[in-house]
C-alpha positions in Angstrom: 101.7 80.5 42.6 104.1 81.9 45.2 105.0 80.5 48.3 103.2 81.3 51.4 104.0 84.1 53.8 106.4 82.7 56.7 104.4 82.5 59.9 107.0 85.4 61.5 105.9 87.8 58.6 101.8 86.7 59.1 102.2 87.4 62.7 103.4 90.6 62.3 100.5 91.4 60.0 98.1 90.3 63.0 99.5 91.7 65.7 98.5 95.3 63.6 94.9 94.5 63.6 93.3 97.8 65.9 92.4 96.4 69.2 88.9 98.6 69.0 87.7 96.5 66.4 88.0 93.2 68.1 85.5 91.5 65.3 89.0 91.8 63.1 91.0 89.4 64.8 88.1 86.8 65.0 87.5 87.6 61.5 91.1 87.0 60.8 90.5 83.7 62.5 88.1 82.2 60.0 90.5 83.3 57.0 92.4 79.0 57.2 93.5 76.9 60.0 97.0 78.5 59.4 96.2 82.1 60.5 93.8 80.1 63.6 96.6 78.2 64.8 98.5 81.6 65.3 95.7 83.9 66.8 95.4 80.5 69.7 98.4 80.4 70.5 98.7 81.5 74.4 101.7 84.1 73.6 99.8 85.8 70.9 98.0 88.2 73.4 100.6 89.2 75.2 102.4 90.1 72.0 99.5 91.6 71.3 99.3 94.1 74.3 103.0 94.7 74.3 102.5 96.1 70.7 99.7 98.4 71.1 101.0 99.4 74.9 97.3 98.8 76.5 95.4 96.8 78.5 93.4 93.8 77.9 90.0 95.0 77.0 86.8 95.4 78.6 84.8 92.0 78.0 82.5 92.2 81.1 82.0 92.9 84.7 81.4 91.3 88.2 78.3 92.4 90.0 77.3 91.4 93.8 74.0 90.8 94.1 71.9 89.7 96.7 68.7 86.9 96.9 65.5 88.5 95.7 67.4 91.3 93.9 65.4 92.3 91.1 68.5 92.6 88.6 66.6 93.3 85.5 66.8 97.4 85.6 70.6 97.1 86.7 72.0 95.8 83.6 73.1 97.5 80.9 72.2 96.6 77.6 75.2 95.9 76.1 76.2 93.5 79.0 74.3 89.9 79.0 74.2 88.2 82.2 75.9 84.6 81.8 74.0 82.3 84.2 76.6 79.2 83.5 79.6 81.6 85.0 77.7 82.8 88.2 78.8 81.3 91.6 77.5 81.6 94.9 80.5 84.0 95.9 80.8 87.6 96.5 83.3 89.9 94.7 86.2 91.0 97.2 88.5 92.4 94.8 90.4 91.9 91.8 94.4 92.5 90.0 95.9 91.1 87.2 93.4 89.3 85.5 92.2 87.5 88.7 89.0 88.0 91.1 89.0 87.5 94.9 85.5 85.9 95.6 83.9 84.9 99.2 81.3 82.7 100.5 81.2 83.9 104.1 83.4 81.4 105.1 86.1 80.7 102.4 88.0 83.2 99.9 88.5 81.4 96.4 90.8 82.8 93.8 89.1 83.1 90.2 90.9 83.8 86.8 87.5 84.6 84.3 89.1 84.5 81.5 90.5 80.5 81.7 87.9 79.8 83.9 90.3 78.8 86.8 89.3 78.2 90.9 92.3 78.6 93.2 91.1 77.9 97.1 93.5 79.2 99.5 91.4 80.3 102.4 90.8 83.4 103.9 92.5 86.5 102.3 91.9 90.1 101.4 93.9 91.0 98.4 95.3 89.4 95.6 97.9 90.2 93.1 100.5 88.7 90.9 103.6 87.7 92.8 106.1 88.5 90.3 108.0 92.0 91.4 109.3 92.2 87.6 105.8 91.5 86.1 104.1 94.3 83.2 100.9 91.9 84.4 99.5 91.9 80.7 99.6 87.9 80.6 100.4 87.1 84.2 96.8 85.1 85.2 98.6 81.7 84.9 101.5 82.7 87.0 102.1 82.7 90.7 100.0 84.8 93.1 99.9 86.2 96.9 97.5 87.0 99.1 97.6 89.6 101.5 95.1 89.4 104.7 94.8 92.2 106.8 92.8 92.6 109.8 92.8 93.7 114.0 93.2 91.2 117.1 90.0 91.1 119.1 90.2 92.8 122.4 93.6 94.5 121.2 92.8 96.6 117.9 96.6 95.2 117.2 97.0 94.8 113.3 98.2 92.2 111.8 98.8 90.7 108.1 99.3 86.8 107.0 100.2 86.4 103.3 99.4 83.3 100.9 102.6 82.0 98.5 100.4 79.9 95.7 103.8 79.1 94.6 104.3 77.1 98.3 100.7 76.5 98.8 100.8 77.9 102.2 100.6 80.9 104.3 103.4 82.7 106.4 103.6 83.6 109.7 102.0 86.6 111.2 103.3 90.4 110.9 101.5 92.6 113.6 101.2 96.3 113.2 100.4 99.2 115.1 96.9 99.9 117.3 94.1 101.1 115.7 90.3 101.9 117.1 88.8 100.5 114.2 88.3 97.2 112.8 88.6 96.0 109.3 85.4 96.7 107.4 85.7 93.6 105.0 84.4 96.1 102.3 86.0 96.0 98.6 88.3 97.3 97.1 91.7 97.4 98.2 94.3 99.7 96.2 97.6 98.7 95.0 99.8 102.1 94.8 103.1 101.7 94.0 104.6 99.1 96.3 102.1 99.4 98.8 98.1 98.0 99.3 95.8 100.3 101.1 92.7 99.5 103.0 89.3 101.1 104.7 89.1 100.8 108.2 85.2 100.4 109.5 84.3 103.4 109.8 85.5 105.0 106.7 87.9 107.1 109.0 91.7 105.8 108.7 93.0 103.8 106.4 96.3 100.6 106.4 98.8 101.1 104.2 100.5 97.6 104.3 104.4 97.3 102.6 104.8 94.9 100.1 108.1 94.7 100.4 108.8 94.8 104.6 105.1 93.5 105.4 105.3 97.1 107.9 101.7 98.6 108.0 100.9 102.0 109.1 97.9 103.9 109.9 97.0 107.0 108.2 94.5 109.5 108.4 91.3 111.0 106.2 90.8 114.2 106.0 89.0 115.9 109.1 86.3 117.1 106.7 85.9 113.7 105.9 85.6 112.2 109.5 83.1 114.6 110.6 79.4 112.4 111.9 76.9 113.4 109.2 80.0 112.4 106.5 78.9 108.6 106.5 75.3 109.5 105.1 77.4 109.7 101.7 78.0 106.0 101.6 81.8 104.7 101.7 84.8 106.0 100.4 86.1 103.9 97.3 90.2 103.9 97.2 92.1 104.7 94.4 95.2 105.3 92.2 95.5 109.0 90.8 97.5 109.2 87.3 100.6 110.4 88.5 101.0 107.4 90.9 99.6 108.5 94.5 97.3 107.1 96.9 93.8 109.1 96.5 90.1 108.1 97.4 87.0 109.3 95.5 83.4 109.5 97.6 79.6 111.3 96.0 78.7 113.7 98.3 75.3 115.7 97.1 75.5 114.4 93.5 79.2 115.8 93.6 82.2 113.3 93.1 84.7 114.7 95.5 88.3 113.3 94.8 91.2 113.6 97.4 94.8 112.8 97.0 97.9 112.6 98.5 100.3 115.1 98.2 103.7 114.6 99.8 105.3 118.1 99.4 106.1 120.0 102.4 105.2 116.6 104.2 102.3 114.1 103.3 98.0 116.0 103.2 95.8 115.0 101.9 94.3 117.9 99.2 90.8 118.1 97.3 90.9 118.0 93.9 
């Protein structure tokens, strides 16, 4: 009988089973303990990703509902609800396999896929705190927390940020004047180095500097600041392919996506 594969040479085998069949690797699983023991181990997917240059894939989604929502029309087929996994939070936003939740009075940070709380108060934005990061296994790692939002009375902004790594948060950047207050609405937009938010509003938006912690205000569109606009519901930010800062709203059963261009000096254009 000859000897069994080396576990370098089995790996290799497994880390070519097609991530769109994802019933092959648990089948793979049941083949003996050995083969088990390999597929668990925590740097398997990671190796996994790196090797097939995607990320993780789609398992599930979050959805915000409220008390006497009638959720049963909602729901697609294909996705069961999981009653053990639902918390009494609502979905801020979410980066690198974590999930900013909120209660109305605290922000917790979630990682679905370990089942992991972190409470660190409130917050706006959260994302891996590694600069180097490919953030294809980075949920374990250290995270921030950015918080944005406007002085009372002032419209001054400011920003505090959250260091999981020292449990605490910094000290307070302010920022330039704006008439609007922070909505509170999700999602943020990570674009580069940069996170963007909404203003209330849906007229301006923060663009906050990961780097320097220096926010700026910028601009919509004028045909997107006009009175009657807002009857569309809210824009939704968003990263275009080729890396720039763009936001997406329906307008008359038409989805109308801007971005921005920064040739000949920074517009916004339609596309």
């Amino acid at each position: 009988m000859p000897p069994p594969l080396p576990d370098e040479l089995v790996e290799e085998v497994l880390l070519r089973l097609l991530p769109d069949i994802p019933a092959s690797i648990a089948r793979a699983g049941l083949v003996c303990k050995r083969w088990r023991h390999l597929l668990s181990d925590p740097d398997f997917p990671r190796r996994f990703r790196e090797f097939h240059r995607r990320s993780p894939p789609v398992l599930g989604f979050l959805y915000n509902t409220r008390p006497g929502d009638d959720n049963d029309g909602h729901v697609a087929a294909r996705f069961v609800p999981t009653s053990p996994s639902r918390v009494p939070h609502w979905a801020q936003d979410s980066r690198h396999g974590r999930v900013l939740l909120f209660n109305g009075f605290n922000f917790v940070v979630c990682v679905p896929i370990a089942d992991e709380r972190y409470l660190s108060g409130r917050m706006a934005a959260v994302l891996c705190a590694s600069a180097v990061c490919d953030h294809l296994d980075c949920h374990h790692g250290p995270f921030i927390v950015v918080l944005v939002g406007t002085m009372p009375g002032t419209g001054t902004t400011c920003s505090f940020v959250y260091s999981s790594a020292a449990d605490a948060w910094g000290e307070p950047i302010y920022g330039p004047h704006s008439d609007y207050t922070m909505g509170g609405r999700p999602r943020s937009a990570l674009v580069g180095n940069a996170l963007y938010f909404v203003f209330e509003g849906n007229k301006t938006i923060l663009e906050y500097d990961l780097g320097t912690g220096a926010m700026s205000v910028i601009e919509l569109p004028r045909e997107q600041t006009q009175p009657f606009i807002n009857l569309f519901g809210p824009i939704e930010l968003t990263s275009t392919v080729d890396g720039r800062l763009g936001f997406a709203r329906v307008e008359m059963s038409r989805l109308c996506v801007w971005s921005m261009e920064e040739a000949g000096g920074a517009r916004w254009v339609l596309r």
